[in-house]
PDB file of N, CA, C, O and CB in Angstrom:
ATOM      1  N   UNK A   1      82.173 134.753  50.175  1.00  0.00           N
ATOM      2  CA  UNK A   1      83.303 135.286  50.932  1.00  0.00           C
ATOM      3  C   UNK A   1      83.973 136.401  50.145  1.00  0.00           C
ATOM      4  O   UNK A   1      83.549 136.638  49.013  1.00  0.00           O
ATOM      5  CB  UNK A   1      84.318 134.173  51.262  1.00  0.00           C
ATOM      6  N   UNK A   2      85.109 137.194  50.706  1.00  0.00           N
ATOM      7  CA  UNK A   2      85.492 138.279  50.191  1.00  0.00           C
ATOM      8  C   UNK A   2      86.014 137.521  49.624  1.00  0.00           C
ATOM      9  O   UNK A   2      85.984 136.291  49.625  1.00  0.00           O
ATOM     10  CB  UNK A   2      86.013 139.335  50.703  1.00  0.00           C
ATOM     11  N   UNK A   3      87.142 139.075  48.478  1.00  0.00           N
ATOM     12  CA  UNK A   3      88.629 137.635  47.787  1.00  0.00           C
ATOM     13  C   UNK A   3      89.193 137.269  48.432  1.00  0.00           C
ATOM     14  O   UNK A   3      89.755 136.220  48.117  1.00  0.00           O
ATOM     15  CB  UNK A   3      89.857 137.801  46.889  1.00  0.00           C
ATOM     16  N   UNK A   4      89.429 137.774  49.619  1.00  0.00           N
ATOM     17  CA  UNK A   4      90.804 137.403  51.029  1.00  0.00           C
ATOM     18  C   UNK A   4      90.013 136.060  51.172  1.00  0.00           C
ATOM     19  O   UNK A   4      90.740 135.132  51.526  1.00  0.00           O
ATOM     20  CB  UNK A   4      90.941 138.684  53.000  1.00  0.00           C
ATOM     21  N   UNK A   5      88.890 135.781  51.010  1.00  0.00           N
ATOM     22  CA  UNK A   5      88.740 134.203  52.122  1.00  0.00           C
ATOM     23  C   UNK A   5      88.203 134.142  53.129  1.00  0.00           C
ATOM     24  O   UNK A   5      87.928 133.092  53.709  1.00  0.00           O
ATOM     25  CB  UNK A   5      89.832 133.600  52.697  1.00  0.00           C
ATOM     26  N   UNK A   6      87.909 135.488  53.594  1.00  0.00           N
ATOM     27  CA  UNK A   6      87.870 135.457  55.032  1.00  0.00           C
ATOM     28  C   UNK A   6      86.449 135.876  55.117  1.00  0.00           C
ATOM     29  O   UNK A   6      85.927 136.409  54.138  1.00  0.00           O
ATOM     30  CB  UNK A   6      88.969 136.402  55.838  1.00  0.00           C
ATOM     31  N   UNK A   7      85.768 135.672  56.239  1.00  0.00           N
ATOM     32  CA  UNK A   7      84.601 136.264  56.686  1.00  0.00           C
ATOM     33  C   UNK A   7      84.797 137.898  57.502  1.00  0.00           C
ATOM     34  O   UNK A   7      85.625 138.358  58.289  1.00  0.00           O
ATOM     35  CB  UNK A   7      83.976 135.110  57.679  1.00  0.00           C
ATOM     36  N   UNK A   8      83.609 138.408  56.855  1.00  0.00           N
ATOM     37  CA  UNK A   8      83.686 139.493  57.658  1.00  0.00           C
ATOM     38  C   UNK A   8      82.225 139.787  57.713  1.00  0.00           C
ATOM     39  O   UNK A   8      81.318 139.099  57.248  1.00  0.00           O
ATOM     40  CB  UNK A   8      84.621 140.636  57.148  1.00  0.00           C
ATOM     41  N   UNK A   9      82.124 141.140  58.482  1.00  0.00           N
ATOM     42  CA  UNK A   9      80.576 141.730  59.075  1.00  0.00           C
ATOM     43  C   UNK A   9      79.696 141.744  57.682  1.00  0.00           C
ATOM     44  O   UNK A   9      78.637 141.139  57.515  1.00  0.00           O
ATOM     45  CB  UNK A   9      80.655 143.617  59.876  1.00  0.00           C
ATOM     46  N   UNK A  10      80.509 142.736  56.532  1.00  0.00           N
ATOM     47  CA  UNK A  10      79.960 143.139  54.944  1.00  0.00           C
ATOM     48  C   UNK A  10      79.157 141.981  54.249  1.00  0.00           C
ATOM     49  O   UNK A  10      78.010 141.911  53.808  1.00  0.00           O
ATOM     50  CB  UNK A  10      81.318 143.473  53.859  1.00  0.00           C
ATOM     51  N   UNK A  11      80.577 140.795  54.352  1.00  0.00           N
ATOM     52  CA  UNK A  11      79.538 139.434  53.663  1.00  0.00           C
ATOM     53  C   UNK A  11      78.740 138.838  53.898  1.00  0.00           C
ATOM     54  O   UNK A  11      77.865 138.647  53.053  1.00  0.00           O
ATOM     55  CB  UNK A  11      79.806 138.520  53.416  1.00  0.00           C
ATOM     56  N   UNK A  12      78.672 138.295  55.095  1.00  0.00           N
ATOM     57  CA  UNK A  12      77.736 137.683  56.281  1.00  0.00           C
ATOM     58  C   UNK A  12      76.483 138.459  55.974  1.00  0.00           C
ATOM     59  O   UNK A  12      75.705 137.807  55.278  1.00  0.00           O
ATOM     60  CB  UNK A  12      78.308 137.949  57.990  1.00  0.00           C
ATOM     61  N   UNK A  13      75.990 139.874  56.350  1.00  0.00           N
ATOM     62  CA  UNK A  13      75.343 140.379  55.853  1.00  0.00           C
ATOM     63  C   UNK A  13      74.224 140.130  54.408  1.00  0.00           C
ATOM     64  O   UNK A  13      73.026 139.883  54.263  1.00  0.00           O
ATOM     65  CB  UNK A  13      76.077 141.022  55.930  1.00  0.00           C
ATOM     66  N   UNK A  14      75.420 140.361  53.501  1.00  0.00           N
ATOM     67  CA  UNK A  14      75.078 139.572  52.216  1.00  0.00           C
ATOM     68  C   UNK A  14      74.382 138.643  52.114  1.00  0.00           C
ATOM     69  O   UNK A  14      73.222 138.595  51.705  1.00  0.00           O
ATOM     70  CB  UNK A  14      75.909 139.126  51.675  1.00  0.00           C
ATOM     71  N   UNK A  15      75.082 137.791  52.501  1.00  0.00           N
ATOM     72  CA  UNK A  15      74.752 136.016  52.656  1.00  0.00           C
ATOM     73  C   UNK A  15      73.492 136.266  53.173  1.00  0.00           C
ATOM     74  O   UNK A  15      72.472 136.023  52.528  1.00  0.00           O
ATOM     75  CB  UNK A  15      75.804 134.887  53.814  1.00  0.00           C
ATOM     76  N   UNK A  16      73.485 136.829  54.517  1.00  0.00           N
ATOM     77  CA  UNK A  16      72.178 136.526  55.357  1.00  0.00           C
ATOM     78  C   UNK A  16      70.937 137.073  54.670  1.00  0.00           C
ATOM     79  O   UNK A  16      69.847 136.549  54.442  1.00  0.00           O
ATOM     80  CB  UNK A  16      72.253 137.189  56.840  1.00  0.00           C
ATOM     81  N   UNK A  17      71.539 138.565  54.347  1.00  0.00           N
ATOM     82  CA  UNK A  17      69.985 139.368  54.030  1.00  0.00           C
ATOM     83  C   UNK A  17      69.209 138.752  52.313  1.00  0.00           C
ATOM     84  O   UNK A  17      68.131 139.045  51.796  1.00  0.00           O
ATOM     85  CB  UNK A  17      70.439 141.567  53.859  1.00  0.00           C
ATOM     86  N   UNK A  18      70.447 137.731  51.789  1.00  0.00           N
ATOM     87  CA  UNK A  18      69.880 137.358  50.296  1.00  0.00           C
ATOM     88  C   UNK A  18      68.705 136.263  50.381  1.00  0.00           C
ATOM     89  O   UNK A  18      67.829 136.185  49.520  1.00  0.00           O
ATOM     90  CB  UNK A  18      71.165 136.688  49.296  1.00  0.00           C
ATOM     91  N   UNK A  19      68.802 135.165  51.860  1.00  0.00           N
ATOM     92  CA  UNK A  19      68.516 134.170  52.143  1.00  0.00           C
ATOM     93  C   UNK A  19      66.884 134.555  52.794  1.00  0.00           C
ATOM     94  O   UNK A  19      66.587 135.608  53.358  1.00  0.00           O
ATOM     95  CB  UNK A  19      69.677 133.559  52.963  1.00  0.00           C
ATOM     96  N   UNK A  20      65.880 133.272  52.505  1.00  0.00           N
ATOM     97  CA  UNK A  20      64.410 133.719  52.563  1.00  0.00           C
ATOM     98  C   UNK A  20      64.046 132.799  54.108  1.00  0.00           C
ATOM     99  O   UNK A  20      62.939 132.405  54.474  1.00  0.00           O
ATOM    100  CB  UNK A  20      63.338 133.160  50.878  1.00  0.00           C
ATOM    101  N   UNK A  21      65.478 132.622  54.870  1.00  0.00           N
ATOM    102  CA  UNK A  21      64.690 131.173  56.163  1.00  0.00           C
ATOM    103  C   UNK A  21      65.751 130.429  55.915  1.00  0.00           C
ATOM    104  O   UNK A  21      66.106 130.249  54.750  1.00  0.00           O
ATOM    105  CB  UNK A  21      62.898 130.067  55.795  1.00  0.00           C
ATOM    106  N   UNK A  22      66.361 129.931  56.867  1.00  0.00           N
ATOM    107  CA  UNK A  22      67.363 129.117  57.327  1.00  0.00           C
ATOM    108  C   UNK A  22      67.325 128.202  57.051  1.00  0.00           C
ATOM    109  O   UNK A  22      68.315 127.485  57.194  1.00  0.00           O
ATOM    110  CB  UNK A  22      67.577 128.999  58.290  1.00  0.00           C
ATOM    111  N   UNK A  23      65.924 127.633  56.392  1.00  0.00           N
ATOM    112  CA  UNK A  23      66.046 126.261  55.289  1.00  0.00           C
ATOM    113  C   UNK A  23      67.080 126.933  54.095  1.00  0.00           C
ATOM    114  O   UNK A  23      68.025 126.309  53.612  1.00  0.00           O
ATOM    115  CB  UNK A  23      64.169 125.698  54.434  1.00  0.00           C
ATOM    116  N   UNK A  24      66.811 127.941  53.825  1.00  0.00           N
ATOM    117  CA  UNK A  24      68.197 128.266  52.502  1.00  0.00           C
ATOM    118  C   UNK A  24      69.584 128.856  52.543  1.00  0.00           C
ATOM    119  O   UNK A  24      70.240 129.339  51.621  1.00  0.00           O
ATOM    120  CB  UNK A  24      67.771 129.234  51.514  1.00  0.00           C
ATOM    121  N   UNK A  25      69.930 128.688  54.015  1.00  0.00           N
ATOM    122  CA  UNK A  25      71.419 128.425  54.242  1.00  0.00           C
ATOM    123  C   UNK A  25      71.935 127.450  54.423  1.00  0.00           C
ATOM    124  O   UNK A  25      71.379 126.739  55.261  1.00  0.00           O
ATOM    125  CB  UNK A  25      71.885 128.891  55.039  1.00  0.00           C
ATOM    126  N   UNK A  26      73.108 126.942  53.831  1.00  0.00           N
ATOM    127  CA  UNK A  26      74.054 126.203  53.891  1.00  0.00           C
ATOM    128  C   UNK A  26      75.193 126.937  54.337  1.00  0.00           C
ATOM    129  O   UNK A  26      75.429 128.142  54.249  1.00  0.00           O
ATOM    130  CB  UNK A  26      74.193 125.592  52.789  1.00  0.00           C
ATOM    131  N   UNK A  27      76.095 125.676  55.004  1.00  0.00           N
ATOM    132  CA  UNK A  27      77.482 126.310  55.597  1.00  0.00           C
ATOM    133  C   UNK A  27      77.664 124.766  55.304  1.00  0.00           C
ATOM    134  O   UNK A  27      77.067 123.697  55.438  1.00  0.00           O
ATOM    135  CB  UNK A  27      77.746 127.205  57.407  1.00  0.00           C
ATOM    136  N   UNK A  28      79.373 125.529  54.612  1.00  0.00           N
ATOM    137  CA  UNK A  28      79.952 124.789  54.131  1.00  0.00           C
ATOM    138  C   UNK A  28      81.070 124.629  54.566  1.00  0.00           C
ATOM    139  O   UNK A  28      81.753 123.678  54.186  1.00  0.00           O
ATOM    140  CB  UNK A  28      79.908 124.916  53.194  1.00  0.00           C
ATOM    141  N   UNK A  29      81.554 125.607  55.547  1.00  0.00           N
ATOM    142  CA  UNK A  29      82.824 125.298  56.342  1.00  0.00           C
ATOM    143  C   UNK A  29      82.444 125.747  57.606  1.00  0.00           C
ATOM    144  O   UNK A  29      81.302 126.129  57.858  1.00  0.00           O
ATOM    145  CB  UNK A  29      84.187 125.991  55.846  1.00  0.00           C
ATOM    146  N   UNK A  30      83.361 125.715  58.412  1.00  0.00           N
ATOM    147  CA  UNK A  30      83.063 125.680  60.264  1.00  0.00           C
ATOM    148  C   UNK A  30      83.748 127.508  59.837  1.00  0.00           C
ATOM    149  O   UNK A  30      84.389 127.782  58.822  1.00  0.00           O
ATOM    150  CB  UNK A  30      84.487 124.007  61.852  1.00  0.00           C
ATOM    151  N   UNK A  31      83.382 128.426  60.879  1.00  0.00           N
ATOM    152  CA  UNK A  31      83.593 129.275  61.043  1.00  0.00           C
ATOM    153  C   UNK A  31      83.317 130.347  62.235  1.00  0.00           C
ATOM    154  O   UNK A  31      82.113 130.556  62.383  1.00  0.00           O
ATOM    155  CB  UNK A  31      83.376 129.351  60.222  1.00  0.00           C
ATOM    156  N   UNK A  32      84.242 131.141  63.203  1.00  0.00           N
ATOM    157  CA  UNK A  32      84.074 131.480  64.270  1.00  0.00           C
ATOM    158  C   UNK A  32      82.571 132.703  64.489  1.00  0.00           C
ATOM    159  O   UNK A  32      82.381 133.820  64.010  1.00  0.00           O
ATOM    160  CB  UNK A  32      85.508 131.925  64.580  1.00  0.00           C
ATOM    161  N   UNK A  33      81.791 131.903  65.357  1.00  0.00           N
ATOM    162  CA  UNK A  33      80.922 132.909  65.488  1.00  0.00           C
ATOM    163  C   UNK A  33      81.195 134.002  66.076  1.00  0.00           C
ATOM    164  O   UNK A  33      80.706 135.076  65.725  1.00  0.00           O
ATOM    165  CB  UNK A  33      80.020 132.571  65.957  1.00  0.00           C
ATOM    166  N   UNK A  34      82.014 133.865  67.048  1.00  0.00           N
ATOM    167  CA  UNK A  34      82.487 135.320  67.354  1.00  0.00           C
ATOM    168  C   UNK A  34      82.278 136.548  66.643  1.00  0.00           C
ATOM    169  O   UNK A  34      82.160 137.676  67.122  1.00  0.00           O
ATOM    170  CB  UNK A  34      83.691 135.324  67.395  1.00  0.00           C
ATOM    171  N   UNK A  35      82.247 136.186  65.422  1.00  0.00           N
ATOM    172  CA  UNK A  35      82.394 137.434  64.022  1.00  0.00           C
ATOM    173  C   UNK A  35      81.029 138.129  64.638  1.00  0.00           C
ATOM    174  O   UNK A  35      81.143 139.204  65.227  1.00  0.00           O
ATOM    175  CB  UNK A  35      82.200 136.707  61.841  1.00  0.00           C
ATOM    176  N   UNK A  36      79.945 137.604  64.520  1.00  0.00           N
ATOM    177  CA  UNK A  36      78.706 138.409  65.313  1.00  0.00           C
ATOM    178  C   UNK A  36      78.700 138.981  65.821  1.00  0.00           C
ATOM    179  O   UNK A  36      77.777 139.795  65.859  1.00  0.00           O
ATOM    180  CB  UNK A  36      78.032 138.192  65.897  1.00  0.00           C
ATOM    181  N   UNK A  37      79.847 139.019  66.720  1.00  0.00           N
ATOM    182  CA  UNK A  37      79.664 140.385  68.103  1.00  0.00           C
ATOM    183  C   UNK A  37      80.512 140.980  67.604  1.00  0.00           C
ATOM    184  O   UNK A  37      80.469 141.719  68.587  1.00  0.00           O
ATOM    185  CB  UNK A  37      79.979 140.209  69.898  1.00  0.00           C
ATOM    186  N   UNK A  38      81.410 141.480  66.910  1.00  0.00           N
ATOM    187  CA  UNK A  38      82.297 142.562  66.242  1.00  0.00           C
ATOM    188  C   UNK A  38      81.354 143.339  65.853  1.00  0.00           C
ATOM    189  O   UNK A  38      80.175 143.131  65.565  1.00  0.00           O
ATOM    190  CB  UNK A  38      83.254 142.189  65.077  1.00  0.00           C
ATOM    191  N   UNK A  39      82.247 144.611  65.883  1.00  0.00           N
ATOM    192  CA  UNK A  39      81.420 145.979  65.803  1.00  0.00           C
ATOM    193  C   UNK A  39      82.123 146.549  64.512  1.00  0.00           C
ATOM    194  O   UNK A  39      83.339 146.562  64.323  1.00  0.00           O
ATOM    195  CB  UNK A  39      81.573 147.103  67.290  1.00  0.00           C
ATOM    196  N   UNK A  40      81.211 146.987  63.711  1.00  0.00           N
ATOM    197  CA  UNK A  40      81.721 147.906  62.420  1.00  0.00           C
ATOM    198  C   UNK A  40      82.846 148.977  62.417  1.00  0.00           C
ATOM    199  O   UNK A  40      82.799 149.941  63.181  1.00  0.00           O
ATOM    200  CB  UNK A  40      80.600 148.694  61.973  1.00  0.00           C
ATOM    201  N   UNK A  41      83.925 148.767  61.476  1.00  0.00           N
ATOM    202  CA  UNK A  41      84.844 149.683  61.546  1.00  0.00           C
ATOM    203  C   UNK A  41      84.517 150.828  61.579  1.00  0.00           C
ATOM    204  O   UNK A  41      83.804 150.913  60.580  1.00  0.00           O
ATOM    205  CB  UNK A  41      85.571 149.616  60.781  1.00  0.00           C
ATOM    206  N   UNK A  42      84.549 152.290  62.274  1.00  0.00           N
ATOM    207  CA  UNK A  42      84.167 153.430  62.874  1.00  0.00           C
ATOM    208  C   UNK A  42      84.021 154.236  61.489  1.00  0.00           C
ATOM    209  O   UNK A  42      83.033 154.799  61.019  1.00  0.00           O
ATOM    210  CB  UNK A  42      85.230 154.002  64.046  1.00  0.00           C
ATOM    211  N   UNK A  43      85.267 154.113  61.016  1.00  0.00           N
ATOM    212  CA  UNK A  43      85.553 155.175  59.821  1.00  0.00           C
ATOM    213  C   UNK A  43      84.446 154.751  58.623  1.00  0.00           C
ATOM    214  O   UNK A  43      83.963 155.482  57.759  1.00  0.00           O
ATOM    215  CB  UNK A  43      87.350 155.038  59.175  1.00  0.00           C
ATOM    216  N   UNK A  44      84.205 153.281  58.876  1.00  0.00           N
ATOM    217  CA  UNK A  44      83.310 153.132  57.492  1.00  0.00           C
ATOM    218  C   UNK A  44      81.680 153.571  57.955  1.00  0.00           C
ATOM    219  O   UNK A  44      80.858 154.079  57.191  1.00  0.00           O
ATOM    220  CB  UNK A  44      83.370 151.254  56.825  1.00  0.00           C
ATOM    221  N   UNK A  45      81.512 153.320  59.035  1.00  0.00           N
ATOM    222  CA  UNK A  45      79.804 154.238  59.338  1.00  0.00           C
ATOM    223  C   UNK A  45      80.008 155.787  59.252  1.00  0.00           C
ATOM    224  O   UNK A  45      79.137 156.570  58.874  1.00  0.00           O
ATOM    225  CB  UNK A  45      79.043 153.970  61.208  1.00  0.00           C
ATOM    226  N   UNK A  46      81.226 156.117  59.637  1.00  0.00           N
ATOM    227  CA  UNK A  46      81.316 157.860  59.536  1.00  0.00           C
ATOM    228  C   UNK A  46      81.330 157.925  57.958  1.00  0.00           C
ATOM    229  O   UNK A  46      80.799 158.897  57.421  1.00  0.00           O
ATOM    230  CB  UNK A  46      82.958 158.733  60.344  1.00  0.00           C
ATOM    231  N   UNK A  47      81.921 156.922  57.179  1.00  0.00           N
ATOM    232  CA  UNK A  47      81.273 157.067  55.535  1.00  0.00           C
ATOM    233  C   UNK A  47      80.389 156.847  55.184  1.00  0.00           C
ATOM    234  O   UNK A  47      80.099 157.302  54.078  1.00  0.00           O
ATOM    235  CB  UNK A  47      81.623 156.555  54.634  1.00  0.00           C
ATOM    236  N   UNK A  48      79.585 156.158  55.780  1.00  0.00           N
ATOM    237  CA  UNK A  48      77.989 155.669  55.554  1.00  0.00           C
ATOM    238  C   UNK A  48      77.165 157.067  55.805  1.00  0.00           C
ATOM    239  O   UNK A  48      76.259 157.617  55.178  1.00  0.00           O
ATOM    240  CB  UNK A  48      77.416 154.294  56.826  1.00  0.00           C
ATOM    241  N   UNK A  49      77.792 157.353  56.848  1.00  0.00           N
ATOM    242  CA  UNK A  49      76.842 158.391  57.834  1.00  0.00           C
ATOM    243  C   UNK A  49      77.003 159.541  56.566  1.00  0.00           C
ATOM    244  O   UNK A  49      75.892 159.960  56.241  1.00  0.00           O
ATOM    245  CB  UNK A  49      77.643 158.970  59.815  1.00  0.00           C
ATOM    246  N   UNK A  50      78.188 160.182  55.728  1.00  0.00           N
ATOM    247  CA  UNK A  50      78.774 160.854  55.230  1.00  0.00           C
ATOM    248  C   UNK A  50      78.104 161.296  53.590  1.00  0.00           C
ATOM    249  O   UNK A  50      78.052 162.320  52.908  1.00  0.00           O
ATOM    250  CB  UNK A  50      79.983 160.242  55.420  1.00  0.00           C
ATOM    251  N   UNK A  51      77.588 159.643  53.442  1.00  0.00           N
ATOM    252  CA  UNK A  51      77.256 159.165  52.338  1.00  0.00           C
ATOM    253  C   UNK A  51      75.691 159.717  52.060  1.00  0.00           C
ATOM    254  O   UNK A  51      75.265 160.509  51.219  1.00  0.00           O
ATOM    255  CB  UNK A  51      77.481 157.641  52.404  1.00  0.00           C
ATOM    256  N   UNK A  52      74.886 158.811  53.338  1.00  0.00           N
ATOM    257  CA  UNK A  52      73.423 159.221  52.912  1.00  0.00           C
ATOM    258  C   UNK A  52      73.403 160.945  53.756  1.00  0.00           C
ATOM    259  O   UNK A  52      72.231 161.288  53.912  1.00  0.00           O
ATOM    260  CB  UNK A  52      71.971 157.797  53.679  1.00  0.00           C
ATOM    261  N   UNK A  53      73.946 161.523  54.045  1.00  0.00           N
ATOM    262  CA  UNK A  53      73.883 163.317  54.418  1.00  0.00           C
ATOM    263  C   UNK A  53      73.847 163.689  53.030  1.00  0.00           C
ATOM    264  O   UNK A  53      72.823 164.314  52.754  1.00  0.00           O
ATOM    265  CB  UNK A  53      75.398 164.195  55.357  1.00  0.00           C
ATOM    266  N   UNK A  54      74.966 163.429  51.658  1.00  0.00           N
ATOM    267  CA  UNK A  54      75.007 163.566  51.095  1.00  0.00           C
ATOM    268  C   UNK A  54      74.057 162.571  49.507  1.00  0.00           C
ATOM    269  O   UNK A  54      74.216 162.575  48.286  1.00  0.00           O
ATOM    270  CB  UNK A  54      75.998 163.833  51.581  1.00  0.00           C
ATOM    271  N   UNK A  55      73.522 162.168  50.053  1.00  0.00           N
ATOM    272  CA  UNK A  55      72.160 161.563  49.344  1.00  0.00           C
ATOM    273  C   UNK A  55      71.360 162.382  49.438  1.00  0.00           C
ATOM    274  O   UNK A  55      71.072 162.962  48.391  1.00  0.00           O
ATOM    275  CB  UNK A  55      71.513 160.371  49.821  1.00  0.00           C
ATOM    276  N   UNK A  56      70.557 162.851  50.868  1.00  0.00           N
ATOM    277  CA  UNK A  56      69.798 163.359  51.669  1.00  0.00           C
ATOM    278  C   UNK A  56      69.681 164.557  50.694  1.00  0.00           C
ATOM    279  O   UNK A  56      68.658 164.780  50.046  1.00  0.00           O
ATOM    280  CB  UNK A  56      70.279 163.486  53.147  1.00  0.00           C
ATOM    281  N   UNK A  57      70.941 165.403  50.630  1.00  0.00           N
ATOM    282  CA  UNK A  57      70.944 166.564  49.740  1.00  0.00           C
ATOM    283  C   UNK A  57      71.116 166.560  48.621  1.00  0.00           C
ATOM    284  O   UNK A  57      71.467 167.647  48.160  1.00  0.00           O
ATOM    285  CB  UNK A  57      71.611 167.314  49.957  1.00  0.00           C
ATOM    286  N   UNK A  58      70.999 165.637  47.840  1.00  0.00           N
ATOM    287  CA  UNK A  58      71.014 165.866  46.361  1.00  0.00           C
ATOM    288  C   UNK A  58      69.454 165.144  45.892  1.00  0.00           C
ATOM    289  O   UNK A  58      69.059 165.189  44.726  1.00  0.00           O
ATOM    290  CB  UNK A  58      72.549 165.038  45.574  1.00  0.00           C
ATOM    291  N   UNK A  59      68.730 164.538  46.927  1.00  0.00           N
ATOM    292  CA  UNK A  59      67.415 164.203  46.687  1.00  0.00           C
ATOM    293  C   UNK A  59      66.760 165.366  46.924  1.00  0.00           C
ATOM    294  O   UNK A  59      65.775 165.463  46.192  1.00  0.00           O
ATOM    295  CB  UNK A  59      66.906 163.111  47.443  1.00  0.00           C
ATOM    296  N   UNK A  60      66.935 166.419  47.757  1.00  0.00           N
ATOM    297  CA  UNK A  60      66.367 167.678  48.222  1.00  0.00           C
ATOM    298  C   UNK A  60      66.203 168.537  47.219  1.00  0.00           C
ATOM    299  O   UNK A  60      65.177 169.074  46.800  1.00  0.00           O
ATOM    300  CB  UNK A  60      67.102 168.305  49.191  1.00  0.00           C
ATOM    301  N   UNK A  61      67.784 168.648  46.726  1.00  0.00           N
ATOM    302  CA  UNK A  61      67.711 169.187  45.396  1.00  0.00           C
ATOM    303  C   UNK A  61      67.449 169.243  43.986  1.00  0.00           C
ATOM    304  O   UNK A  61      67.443 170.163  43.167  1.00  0.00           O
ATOM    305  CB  UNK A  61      68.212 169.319  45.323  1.00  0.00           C
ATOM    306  N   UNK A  62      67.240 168.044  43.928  1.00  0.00           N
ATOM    307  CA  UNK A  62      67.054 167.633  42.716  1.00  0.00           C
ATOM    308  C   UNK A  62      64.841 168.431  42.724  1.00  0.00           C
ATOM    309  O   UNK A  62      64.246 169.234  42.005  1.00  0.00           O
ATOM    310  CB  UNK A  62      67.585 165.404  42.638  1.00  0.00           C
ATOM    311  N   UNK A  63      64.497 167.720  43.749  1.00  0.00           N
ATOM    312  CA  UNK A  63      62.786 168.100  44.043  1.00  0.00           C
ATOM    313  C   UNK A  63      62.752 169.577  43.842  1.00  0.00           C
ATOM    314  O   UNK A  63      61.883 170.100  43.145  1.00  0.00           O
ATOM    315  CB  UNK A  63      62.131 167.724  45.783  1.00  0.00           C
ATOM    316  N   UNK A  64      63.638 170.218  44.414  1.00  0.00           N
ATOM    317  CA  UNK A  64      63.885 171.707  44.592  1.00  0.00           C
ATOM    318  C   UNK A  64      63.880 171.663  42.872  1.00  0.00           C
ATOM    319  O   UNK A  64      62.706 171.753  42.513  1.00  0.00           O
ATOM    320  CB  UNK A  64      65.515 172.329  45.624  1.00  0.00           C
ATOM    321  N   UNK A  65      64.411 171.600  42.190  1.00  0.00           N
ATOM    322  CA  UNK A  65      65.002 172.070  41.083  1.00  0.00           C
ATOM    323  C   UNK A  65      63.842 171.591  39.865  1.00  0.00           C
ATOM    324  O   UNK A  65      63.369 172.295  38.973  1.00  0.00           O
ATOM    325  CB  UNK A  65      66.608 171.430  40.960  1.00  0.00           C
ATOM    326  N   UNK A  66      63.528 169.903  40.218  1.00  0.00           N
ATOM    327  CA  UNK A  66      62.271 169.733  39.679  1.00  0.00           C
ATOM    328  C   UNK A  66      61.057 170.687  39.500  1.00  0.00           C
ATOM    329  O   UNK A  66      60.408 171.135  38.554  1.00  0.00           O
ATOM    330  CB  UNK A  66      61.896 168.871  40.290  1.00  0.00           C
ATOM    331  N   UNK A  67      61.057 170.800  41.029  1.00  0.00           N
ATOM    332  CA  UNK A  67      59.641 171.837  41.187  1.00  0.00           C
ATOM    333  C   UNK A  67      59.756 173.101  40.424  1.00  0.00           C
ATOM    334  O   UNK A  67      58.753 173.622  39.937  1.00  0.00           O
ATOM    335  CB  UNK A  67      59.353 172.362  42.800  1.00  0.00           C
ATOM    336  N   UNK A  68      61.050 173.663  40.287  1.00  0.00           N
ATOM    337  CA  UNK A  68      61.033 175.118  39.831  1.00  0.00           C
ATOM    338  C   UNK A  68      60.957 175.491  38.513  1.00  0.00           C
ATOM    339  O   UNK A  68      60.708 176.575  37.986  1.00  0.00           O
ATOM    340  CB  UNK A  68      62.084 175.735  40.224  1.00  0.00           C
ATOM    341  N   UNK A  69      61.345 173.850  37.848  1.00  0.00           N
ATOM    342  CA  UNK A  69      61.413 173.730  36.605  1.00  0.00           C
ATOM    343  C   UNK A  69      59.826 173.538  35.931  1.00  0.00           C
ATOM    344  O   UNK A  69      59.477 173.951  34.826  1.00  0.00           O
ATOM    345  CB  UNK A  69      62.403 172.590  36.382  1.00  0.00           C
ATOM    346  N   UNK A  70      59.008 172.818  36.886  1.00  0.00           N
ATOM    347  CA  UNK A  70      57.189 172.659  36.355  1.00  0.00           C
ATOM    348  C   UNK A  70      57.410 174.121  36.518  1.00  0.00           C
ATOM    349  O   UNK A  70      57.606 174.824  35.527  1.00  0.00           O
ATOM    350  CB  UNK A  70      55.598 171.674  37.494  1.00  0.00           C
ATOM    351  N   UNK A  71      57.388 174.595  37.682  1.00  0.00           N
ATOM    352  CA  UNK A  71      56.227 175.800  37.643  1.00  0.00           C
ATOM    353  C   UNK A  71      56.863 176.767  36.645  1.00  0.00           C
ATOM    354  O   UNK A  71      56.009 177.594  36.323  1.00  0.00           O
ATOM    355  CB  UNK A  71      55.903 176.651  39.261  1.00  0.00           C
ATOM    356  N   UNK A  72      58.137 177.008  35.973  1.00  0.00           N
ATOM    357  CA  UNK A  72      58.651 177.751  34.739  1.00  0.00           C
ATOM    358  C   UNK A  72      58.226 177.495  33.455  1.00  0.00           C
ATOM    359  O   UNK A  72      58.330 178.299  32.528  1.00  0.00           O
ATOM    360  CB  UNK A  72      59.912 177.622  34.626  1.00  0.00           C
ATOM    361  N   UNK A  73      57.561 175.957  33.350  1.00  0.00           N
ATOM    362  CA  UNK A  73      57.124 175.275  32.041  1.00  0.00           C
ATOM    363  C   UNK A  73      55.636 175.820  32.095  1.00  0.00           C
ATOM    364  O   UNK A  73      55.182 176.489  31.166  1.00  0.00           O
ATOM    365  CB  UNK A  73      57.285 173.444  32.000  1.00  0.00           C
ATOM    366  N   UNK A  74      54.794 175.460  33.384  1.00  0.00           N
ATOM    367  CA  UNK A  74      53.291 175.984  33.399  1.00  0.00           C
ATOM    368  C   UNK A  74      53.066 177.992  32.799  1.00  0.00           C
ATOM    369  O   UNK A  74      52.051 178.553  32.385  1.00  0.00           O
ATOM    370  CB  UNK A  74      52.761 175.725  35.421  1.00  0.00           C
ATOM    371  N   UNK A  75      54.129 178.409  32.961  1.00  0.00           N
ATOM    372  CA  UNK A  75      53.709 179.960  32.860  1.00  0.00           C
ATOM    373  C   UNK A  75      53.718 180.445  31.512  1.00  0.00           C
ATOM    374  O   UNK A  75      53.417 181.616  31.275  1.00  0.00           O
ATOM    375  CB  UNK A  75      54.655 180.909  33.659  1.00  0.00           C
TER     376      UNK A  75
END
């Protein structure tokens, strides 16, 4: 759980994607499934979205910069 205590979309996640098969979950308290159908806060995918654009281009560049750097070492 977060520090708040509370469940949210982020942890659940966690929890779920660490687990190999539902033989290796446990629940240990009752908790509203409802949480499942909630939809991700907007602003944090427009940071996600924000995030890998800006991955996207520093992997580009880095290859870019790699490459220019062999072919300056080969000459």
């Amino acid at each position: 759980t977060s520090p708040s205590g509370a469940l949210n979309l982020f942890n659940l996640y966690v929890a779920l994607s660490r687990s190999h098969g539902q033989s290796q979950i446990c629940l240990l308290r009752d908790f509203d499934e409802n949480i499942f159908l909630k939809t991700h806060c907007n602003e944090l995918v427009m940071e996600d979205d924000r995030l890998e654009e800006k991955n996207s281009q520093t992997c580009n560049w880095w290859k870019a910069f790699s490459s220019s750097m062999e072919k300056s070492i080969s000459r």
